[in-house]
FIVO-733693 format. One record per residue (C-alpha): z, x, y. Coordinates in Angstrom, 1 decimal, decimal comma, always signed. Last residue first. Layout:
<recs>
     c3     c1     c2
      Z      X      Y
...
</recs>
This chain:
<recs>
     c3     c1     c2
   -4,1   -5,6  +58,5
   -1,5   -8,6  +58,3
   -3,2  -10,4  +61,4
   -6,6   -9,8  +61,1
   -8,0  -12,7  +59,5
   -6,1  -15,3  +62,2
   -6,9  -12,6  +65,2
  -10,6  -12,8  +64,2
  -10,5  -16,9  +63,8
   -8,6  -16,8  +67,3
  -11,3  -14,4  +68,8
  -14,1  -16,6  +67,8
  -12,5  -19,7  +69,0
  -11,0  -17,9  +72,4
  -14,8  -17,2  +72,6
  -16,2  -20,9  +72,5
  -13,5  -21,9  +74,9
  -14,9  -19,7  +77,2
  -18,3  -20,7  +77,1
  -17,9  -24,5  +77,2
  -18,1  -26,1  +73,9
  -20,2  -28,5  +72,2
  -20,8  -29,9  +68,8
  -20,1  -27,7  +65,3
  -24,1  -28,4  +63,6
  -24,9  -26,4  +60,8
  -22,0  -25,4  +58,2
  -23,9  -23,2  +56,6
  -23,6  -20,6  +59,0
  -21,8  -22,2  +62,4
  -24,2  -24,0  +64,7
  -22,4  -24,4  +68,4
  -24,7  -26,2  +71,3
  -23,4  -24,0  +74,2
  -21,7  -24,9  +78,1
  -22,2  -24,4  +81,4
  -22,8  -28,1  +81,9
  -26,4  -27,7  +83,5
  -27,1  -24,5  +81,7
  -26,2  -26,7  +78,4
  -28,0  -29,7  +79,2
  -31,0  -27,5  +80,1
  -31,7  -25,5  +76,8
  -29,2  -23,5  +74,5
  -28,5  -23,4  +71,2
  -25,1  -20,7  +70,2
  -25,5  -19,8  +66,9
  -22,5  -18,6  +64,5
  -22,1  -16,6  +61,3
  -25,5  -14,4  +61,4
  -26,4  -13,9  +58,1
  -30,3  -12,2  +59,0
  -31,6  -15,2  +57,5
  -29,5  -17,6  +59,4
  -31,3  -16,0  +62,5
  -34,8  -16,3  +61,1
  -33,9  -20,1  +60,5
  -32,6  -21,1  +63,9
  -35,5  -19,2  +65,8
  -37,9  -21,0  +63,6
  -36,8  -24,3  +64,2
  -36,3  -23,3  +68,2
  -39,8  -22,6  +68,5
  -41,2  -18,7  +69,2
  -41,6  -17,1  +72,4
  -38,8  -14,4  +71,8
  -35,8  -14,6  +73,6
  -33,1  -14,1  +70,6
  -30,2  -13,3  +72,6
  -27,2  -11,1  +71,2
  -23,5  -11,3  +70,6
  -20,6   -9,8  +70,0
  -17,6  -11,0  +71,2
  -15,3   -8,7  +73,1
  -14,3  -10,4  +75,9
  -16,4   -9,2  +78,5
  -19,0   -9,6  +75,7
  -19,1  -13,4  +75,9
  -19,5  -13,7  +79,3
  -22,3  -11,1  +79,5
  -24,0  -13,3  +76,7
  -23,7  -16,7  +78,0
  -25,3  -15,4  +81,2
  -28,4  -13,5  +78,8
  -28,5  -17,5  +77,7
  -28,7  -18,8  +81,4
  -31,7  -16,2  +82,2
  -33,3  -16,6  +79,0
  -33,6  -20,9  +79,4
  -36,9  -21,1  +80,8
  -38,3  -19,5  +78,1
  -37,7  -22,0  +75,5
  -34,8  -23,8  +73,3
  -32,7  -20,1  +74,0
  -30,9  -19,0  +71,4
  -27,8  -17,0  +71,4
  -26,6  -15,3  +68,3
  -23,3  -14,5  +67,8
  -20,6  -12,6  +65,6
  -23,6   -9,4  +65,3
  -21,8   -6,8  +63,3
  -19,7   -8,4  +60,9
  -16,6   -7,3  +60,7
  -14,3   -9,1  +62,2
  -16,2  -12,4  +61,4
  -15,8  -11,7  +57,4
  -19,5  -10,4  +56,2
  -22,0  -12,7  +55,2
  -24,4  -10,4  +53,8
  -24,4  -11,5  +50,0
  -20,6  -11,2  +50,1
  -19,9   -9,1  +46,8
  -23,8   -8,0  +47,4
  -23,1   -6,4  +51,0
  -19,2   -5,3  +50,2
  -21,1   -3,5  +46,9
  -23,5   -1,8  +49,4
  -20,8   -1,1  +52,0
  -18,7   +0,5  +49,0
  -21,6   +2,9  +48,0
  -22,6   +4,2  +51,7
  -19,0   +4,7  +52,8
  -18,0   +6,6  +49,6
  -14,4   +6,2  +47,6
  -13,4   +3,5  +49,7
   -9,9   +3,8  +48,9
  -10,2   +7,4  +48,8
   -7,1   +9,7  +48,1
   -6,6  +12,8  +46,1
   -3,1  +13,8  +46,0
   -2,4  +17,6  +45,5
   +1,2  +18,7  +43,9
   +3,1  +21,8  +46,1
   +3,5  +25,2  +44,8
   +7,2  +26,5  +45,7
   +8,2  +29,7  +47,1
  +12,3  +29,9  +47,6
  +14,4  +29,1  +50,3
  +16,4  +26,4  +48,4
  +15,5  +23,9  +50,8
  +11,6  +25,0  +49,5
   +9,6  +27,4  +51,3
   +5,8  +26,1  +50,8
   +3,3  +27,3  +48,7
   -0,7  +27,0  +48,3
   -2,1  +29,8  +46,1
   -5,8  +28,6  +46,5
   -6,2  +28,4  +42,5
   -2,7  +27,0  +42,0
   -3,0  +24,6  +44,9
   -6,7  +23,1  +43,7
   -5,3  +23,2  +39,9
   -2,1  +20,6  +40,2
   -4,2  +17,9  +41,2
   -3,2  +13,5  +40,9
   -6,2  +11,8  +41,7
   -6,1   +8,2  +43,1
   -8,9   +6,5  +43,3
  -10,6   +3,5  +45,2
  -13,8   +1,3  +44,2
  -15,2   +1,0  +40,8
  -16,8   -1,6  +40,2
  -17,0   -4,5  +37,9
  -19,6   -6,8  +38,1
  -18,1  -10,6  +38,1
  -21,3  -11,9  +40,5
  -18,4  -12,4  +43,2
  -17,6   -8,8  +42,8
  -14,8   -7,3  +40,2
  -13,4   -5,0  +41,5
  -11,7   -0,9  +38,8
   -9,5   +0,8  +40,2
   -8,7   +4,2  +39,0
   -5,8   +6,0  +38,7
   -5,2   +9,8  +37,7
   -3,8  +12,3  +35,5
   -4,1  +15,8  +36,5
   -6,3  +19,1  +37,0
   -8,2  +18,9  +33,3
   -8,7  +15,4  +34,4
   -7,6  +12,6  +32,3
   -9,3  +10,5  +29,8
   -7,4  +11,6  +26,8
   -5,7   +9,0  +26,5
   -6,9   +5,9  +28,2
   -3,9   +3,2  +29,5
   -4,4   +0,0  +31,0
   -3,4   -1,8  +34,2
   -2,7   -4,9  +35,8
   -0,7   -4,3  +38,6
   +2,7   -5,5  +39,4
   +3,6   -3,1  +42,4
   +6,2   -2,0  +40,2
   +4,8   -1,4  +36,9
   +1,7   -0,1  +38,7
   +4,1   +2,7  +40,5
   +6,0   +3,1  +36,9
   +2,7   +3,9  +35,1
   +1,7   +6,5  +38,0
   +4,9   +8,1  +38,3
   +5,5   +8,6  +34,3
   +2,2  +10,6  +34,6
   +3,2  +12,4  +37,1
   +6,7  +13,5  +35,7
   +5,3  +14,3  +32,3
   +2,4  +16,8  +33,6
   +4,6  +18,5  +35,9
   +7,6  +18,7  +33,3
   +4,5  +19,9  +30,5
   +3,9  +22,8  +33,3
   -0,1  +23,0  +34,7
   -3,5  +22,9  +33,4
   -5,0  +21,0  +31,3
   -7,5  +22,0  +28,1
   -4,7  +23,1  +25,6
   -2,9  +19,7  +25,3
   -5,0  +18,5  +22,5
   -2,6  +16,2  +20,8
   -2,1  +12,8  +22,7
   -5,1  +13,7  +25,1
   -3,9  +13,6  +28,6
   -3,6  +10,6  +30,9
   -5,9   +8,4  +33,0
   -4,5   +5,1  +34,4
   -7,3   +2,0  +34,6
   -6,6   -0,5  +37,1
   -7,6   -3,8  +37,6
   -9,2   -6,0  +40,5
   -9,9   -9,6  +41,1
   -9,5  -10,5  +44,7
  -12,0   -8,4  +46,6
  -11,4  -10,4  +49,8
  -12,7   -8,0  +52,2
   -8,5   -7,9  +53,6
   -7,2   -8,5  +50,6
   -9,2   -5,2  +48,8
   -8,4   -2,7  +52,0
   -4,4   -3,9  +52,8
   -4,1   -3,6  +48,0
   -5,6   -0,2  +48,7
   -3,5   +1,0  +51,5
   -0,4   -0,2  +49,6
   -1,4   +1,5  +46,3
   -1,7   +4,8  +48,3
   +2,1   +4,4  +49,3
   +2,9   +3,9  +45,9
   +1,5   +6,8  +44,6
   +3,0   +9,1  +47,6
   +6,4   +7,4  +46,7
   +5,6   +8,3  +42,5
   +4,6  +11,8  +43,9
   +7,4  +12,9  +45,9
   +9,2  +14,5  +43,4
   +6,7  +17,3  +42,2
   +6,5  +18,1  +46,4
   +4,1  +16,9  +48,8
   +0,4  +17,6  +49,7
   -1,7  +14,2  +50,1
   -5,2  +14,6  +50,8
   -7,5  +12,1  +52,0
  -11,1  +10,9  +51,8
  -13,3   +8,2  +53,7
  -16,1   +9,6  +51,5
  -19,3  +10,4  +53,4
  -22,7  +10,6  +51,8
  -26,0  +12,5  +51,0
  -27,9  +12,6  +47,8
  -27,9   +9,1  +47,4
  -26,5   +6,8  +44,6
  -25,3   +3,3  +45,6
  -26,7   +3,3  +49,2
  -30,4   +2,4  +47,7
  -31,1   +3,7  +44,1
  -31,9   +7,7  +43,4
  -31,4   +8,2  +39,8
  -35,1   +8,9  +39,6
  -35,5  +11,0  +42,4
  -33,0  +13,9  +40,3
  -29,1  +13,6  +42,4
  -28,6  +16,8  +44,6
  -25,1  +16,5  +45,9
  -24,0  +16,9  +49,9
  -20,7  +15,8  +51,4
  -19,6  +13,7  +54,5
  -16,1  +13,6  +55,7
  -14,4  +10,8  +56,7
  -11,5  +12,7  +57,3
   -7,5  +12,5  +56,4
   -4,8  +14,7  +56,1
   -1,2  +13,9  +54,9
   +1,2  +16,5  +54,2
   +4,2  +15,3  +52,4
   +6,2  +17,5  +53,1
   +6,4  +19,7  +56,6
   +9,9  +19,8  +55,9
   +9,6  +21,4  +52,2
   +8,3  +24,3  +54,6
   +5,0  +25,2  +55,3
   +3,6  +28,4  +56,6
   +0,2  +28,8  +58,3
   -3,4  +28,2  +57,7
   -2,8  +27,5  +53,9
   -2,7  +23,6  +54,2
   -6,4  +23,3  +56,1
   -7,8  +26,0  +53,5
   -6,7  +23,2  +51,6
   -8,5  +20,8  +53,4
  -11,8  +22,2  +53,6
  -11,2  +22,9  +49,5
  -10,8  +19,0  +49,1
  -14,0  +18,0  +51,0
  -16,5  +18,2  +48,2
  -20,4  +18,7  +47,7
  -20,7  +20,9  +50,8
  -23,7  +22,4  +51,9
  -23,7  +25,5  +50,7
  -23,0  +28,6  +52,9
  -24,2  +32,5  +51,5
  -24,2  +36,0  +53,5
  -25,2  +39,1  +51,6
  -27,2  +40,3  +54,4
  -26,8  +38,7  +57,7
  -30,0  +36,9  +58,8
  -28,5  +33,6  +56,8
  -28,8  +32,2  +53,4
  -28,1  +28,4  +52,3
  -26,8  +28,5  +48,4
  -29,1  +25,5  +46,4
  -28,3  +21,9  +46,8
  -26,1  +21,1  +45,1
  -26,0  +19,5  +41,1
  -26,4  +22,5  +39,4
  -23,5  +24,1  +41,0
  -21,3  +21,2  +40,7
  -18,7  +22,5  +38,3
  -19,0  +26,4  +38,6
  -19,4  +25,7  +42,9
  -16,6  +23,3  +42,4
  -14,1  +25,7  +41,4
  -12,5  +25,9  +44,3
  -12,2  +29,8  +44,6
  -16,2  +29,9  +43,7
  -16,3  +27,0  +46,6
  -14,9  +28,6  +49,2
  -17,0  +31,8  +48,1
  -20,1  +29,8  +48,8
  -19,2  +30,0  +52,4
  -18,7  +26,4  +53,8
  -21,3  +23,6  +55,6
  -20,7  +20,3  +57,0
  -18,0  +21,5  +58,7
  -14,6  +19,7  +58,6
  -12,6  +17,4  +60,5
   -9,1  +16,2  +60,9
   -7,0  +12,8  +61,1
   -3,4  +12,5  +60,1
   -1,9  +10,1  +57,9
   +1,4   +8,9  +58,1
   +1,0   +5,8  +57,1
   +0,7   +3,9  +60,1
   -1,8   +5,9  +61,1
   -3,9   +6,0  +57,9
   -3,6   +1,7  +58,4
   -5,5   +2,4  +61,7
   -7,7   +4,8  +60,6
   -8,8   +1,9  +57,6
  -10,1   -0,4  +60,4
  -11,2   +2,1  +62,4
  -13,5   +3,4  +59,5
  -14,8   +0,0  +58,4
  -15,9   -1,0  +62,1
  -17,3   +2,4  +62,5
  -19,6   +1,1  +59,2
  -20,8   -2,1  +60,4
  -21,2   -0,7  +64,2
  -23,7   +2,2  +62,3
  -25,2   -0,6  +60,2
  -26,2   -2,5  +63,3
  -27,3   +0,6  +65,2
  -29,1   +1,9  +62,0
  -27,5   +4,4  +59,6
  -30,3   +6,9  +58,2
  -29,8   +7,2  +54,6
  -30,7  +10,4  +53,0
  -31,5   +9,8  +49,1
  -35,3  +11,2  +49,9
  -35,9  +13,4  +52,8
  -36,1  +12,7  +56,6
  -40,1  +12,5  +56,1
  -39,6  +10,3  +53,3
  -37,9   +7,5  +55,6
  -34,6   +5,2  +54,5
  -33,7   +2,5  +56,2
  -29,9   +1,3  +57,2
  -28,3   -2,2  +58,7
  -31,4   -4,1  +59,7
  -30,0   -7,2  +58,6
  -32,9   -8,0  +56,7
  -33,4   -4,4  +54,9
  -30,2   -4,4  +54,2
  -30,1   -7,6  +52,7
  -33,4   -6,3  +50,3
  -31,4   -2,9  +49,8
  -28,2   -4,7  +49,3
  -29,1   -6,9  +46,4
  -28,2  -10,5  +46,9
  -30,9  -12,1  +45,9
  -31,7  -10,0  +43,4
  -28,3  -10,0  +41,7
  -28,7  -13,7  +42,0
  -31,8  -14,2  +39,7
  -29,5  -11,1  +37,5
  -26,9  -14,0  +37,2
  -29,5  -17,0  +36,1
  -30,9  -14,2  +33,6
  -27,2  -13,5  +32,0
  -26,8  -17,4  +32,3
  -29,5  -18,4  +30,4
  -28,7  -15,3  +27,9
  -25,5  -16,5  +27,5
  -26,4  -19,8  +26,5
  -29,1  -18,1  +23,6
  -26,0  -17,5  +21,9
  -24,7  -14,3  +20,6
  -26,7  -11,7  +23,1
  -29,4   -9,5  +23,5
  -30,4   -7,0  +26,4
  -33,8   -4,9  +26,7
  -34,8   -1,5  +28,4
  -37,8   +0,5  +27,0
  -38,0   +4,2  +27,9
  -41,6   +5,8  +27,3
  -41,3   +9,9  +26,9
  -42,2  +12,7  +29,6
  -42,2  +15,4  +27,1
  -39,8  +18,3  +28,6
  -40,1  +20,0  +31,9
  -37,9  +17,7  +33,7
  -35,1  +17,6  +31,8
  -33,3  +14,4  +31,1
  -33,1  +14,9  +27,5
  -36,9  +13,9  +27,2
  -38,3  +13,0  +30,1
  -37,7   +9,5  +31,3
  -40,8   +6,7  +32,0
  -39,8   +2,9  +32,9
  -40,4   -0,1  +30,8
  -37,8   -2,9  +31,9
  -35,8   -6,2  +30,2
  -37,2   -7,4  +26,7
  -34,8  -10,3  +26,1
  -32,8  -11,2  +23,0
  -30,9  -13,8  +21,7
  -29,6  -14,6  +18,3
  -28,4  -11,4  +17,6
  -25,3  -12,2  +14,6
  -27,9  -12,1  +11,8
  -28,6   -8,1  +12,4
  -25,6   -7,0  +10,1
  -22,6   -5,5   +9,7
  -22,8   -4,6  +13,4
  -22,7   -1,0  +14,5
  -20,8   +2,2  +15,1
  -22,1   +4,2  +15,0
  -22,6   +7,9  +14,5
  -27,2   +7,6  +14,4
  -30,2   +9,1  +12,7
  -32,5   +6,0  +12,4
  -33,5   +4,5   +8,9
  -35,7   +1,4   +9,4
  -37,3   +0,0   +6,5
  -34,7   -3,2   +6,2
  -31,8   -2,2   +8,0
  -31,0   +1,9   +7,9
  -28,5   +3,8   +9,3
  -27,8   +7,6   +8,9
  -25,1   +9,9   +9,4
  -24,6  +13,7  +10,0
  -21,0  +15,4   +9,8
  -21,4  +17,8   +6,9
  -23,6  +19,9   +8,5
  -22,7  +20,6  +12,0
  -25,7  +19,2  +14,3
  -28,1  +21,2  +16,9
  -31,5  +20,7  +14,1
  -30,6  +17,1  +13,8
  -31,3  +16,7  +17,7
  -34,9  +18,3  +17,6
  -35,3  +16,6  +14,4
  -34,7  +13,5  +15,8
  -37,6  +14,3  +18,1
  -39,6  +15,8  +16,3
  -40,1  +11,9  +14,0
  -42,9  +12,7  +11,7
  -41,8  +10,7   +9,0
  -41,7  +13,5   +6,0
  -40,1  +15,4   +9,4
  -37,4  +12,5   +9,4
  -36,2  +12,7   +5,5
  -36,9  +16,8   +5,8
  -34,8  +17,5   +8,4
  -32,1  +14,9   +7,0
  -32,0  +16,1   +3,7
  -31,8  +19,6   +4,6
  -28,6  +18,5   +7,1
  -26,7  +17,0   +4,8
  -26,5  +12,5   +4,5
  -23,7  +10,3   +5,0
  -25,0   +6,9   +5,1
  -24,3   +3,7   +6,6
  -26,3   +0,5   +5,6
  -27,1   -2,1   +8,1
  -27,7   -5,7   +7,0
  -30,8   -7,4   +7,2
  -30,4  -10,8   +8,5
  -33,8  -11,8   +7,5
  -34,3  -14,2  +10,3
  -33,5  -11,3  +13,1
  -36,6   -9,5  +11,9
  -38,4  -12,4  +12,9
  -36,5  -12,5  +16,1
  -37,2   -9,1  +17,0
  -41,0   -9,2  +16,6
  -41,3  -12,3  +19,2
  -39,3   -9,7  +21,3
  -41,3   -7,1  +21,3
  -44,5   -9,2  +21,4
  -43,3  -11,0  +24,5
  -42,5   -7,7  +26,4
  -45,6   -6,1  +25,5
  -47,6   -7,6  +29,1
  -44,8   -5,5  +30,8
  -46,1   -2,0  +29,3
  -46,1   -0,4  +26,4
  -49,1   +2,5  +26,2
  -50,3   +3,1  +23,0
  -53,9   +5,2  +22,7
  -51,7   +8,4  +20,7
  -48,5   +6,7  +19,4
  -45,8   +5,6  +21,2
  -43,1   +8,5  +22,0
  -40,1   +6,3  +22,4
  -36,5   +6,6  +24,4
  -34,8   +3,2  +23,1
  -32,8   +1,0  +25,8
  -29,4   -0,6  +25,4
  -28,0   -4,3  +27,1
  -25,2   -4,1  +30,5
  -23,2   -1,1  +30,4
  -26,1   +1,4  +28,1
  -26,2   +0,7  +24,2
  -27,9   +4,2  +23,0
  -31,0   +4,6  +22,3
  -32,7   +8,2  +21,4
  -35,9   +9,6  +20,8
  -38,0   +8,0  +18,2
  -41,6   +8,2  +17,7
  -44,1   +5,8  +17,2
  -46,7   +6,4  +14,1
  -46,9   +2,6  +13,5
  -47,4   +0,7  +16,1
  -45,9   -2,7  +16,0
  -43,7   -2,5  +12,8
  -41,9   +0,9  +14,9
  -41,5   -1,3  +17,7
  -39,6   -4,1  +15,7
  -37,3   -1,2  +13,8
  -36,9   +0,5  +17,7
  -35,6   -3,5  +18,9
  -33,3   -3,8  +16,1
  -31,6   -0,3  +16,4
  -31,3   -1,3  +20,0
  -29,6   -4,4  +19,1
  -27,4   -2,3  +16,5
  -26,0   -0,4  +19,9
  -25,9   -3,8  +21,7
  -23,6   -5,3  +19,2
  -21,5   -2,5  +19,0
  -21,1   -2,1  +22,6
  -20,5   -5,8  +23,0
  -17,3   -5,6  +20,7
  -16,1   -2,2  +21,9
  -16,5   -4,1  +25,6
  -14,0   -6,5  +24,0
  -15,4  -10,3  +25,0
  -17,7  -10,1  +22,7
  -15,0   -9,3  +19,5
  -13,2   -6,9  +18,8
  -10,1   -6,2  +16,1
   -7,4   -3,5  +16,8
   -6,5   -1,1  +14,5
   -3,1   +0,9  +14,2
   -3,4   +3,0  +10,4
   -1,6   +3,8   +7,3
   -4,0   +4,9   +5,1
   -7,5   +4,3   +3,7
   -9,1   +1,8   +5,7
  -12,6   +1,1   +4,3
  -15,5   +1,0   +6,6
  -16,5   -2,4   +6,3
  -15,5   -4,0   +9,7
  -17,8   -0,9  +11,2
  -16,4   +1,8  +13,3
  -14,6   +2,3  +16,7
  -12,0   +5,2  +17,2
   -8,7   +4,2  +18,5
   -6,6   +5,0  +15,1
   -8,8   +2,1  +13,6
  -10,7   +0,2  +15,9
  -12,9   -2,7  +14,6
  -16,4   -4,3  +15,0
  -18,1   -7,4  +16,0
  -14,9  -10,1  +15,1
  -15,7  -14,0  +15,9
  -16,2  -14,7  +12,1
  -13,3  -13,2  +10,7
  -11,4  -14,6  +14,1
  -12,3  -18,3  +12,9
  -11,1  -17,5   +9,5
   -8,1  -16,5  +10,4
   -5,3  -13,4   +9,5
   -6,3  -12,5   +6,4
  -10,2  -13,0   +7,3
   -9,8  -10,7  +10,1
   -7,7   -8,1   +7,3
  -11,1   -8,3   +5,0
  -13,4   -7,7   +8,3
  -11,2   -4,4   +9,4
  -11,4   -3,3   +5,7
   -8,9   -2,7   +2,7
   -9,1   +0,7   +0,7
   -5,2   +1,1   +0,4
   -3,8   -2,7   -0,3
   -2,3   -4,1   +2,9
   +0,7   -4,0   +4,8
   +1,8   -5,5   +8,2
   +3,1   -4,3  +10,9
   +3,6   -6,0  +14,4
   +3,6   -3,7  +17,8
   +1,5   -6,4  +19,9
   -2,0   -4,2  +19,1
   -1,4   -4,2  +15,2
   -0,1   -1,8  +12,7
   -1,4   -1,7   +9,6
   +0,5   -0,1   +6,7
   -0,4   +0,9   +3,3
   +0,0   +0,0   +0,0
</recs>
């Protein structure tokens, strides 16, 4: 016998040799049915890989991202078997089950080229395949075997990865007459895919690299009901809708130009207020926190980097060392602003008065990203992170935690980002030999971090082994209004960046102490948090934020005078507004306006220049009646002051 303990701390015992599906069924036969896959001492595998000792397991089912990873793993595998029955001869690179559906890397054969109008095909093929509910058979299989198995088939490509494996440790997977080289885990079977949807074609070289085979990368998604495909597609019809490059675009808040270089955004006057609007927002909370400002060069001497670390970690990913006319001289543009701000500490002596430190700077940093992976503000090559760094003492950290927590919890209320969880980051269980810093260290910071959720009553969950070599950390994790989850805000905890710059301060008992590093960024990157605010909101930004409050529109020309009027008066007291004067009707003045998200319009023609007052239209609301000027902006201002109050 052995024992199984489950996720709520229960025990129970089963024969030796039993399986995840065989200890569903003990428990229900609804949950036998529900369950995709199993975790047995944290690793996933199949429900009939046989449990051979005593063992914690936890069952998943869709709703488990093991669960959905499982499913869209043997999905994959489905969608390669159909593409192989289509044209022969294809080869196989690699096809993982990706965040939202898989992909499969192919070579088509020589004449093939899959393209949109194949969609229909692929997936016509799938659901036959799907009918014979072909289960998928694991197998352990040496290296010889498996060279010659997949070069008998002419698949390079798997040979390419076969020939880099341990022997010993390679497994196959085969449904029906489809054998792909693959660790699982997967379904039992193919029967539970009852939906599936061809999504993109797009081209990727082989491995990432640029110089290898340029191969054909085919994106799909599949699901248990054909419901949840509906919906999935119904969602993405709103992803578009929403996405912040299209809104963007509208709202004239950013651009992009080739000639300035690709993954650079150019901030536009309305984007630009957007964004200053953001960072005085958060300055102000710094302030009241402690925090003080500072700013850094764009540029630093490789060495700063080499003493970092970052130059070994990023160095592929920067742009290359800038030379100047003195010999031997080297700057990079900077990828991080952590080493700026020790360098920052270590300008003259601390004391274990001067503790906690707090600096802040939205500080802009530089990373080469391939033009691929370029998409919009979400991944550029240039951006600022509204970053902080908190250096205090070992027992300071849980107070410096929760502080942090408090900023973040001000940020995500006050852009209404009301569904959030946190992930917390510790070492490996056993391997202890990759981080750095004292076991007491490690202990006390991690026992901070779990008692400063506990405390602030935060959802979170704990992944071993998930930690940086440096520290443990925190990670939050929004969901938007679409229910995408994002990451936006992280705290770092860093014993490596003191150690390698020899930070110290003279502690009470006057001797040398290293202090503990706090990395801080609620936002994490300007560009990438306005984009999710612009999709979780769809461009209709709270009032304070928003960059145009107002738009005034004249019923015809003879009206620009009085509505330039109503704008003066509105902006000496601090509304913000703007007239739309151009010689177009009033219909289409009203929709173009909406389009751009504007929350309130102000019509007016003669009955308002003879009253002195405005025809009010509020966004998607229409029609508000009339109010005189003035009473219009102690409205606007009220609604401001009423959001703003706690922040």
């Amino acid at each position: 016998m052995i024992k199984i303990t489950f996720p709520d701390g229960s025990i129970r015992e089963y024969e030796s040799g039993i399986t995840g599906l065989q200890i569903a069924e003990s428990i229900s036969p609804r949950l036998a049915q529900d369950v995709l896959a199993c975790g047995v001492n944290g690793e996933t595998v199949e429900l009939n890989r046989p449990i051979e000792s005593d063992a914690t397991i936890q069952l998943y089912k869709w709703d488990d991202a093991e669960g959905k990873h499982a499913f869209w793993h043997t999905s994959a595998h489905l969608m390669a078997e159909a593409m192989q029955e289509l044209w022969p001869g294809t080869q196989f690179g690699i096809g993982p089950a990706i965040e939202n559906g898989f992909y499969y890397d192919v070579m088509p054969p020589e004449g093939v080229t899959i393209t949109e109008g194949d969609f229909g095909k692929i997936e016509k093929k799938m659901q036959e395949l799907v009918q014979r509910k072909e289960a998928l058979v694991r197998a352990d299989i040496s290296k010889d075997d498996a060279l010659k198995f997949f070069g008998e088939h002419g698949q390079t490509y798997k040979n390419e990865l076969i020939a880099e494996l341990e022997d010993g440790h390679i497994t196959t997977y085969t449904q029906g007459a489809y054998t792909d080289l693959c660790r699982g885990p997967h379904l039992l079977s193919t029967a539970p895919i009852k939906a599936v949807k061809v999504m993109a074609v797009s081209a990727a070289y082989w491995r990432g690299d640029e110089k290898r085979p340029q191969m054909t990368r085919v994106y799909g998604i599949s699901f248990p009901k054909k419901k949840m495909l509906d919906e999935y597609l119904q969602l993405l019809e709103e992803a578009k809708r929403r996405d912040h490059r299209k809104i963007g675009k509208e709202m004239e808040l950013f651009m992009f130009s080739e000639l300035v270089g690709k993954g650079l955004p150019i901030w536009l006057p309305k984007g630009t207020a957007l964004r200053l609007r953001l960072e005085d927002f958060l300055k102000k909370i710094q302030k009241r926190y402690g925090y003080q400002q500072v700013m850094t060069p764009h540029i630093g001497s490789k060495n700063l980097y080499v003493t970092s670390g970052h130059y070994a970690k990023y160095g592929k990913d920067s742009f290359q060392p800038i030379h100047t006319p003195e010999e031997g001289e080297e700057y990079m543009l900077k990828p991080m602003n952590c080493p700026h701000h020790c360098s920052i500490f270590a300008w003259k002596p601390r004391s274990y008065k001067d503790l906690p430190l707090r600096l802040a700077e939205f500080g802009t940093v530089y990373r080469y990203e391939q033009s691929g992976e370029l998409h919009g503000l979400t991944r550029v090559r240039g951006f600022t992170q509204d970053d902080a760094h908190i250096f205090c003492a070992p027992d300071q950290v849980k107070d410096e935690f929760l502080r942090v927590m408090d900023i973040i919890m001000i940020i995500f209320k006050a852009l209404k980002f009301e569904k959030f969880e946190a992930q917390i980051s510790l070492r490996d269980k056993v391997n202890r030999e990759k981080y750095i810093g004292s076991e007491e260290n490690w202990e006390r910071a991690e026992q901070a971090i779990i008692e400063a959720c506990k405390e602030k009553g935060l959802p979170a969950h704990i992944e071993y082994g998930e930690a940086a070599f440096y520290g443990p950390k925190l990670d939050f994790m929004v969901k938007d209004a679409l229910g995408r989850r994002w990451q936006l805000g992280t705290i770092q905890v860093d014993y490596n960046l003191p150690e390698r710059f020899k930070l110290e301060y003279t502690g009470a008992d006057n001797q040398k102490h290293r202090p503990v590093m706090i990395h801080r960024a609620p936002f994490g990157s300007m560009e990438r948090f306005v984009a999710v605010l612009i999709e979780h909101t769809a461009g209709h930004f709270p009032l304070w934020l928003t960059p145009e409050q107002v738009a005034i529109l004249p019923i015809s020309d003879k009206y620009n005078e009085y509505a330039e009027k109503v704008r003066k008066t509105l902006d000496e007291q601090e509304v913000r507004a703007y007239v739309d004067d151009r010689s177009e009707k009033i219909g289409r003045k009203i929709r173009d306006n909406e389009m751009k998200h504007v929350p309130y319009l102000l019509i007016v023609g003669e009955k308002e220049a003879a009253e002195g007052t405005v025809s009010v239209r509020k966004q998607g609301e229409g029609d508000q009646g009339s109010l005189s000027i003035d009473d219009f902006a102690k409205k606007i201002n009220a609604e401001v002051d009423e959001m703003t109050k706690n922040y």
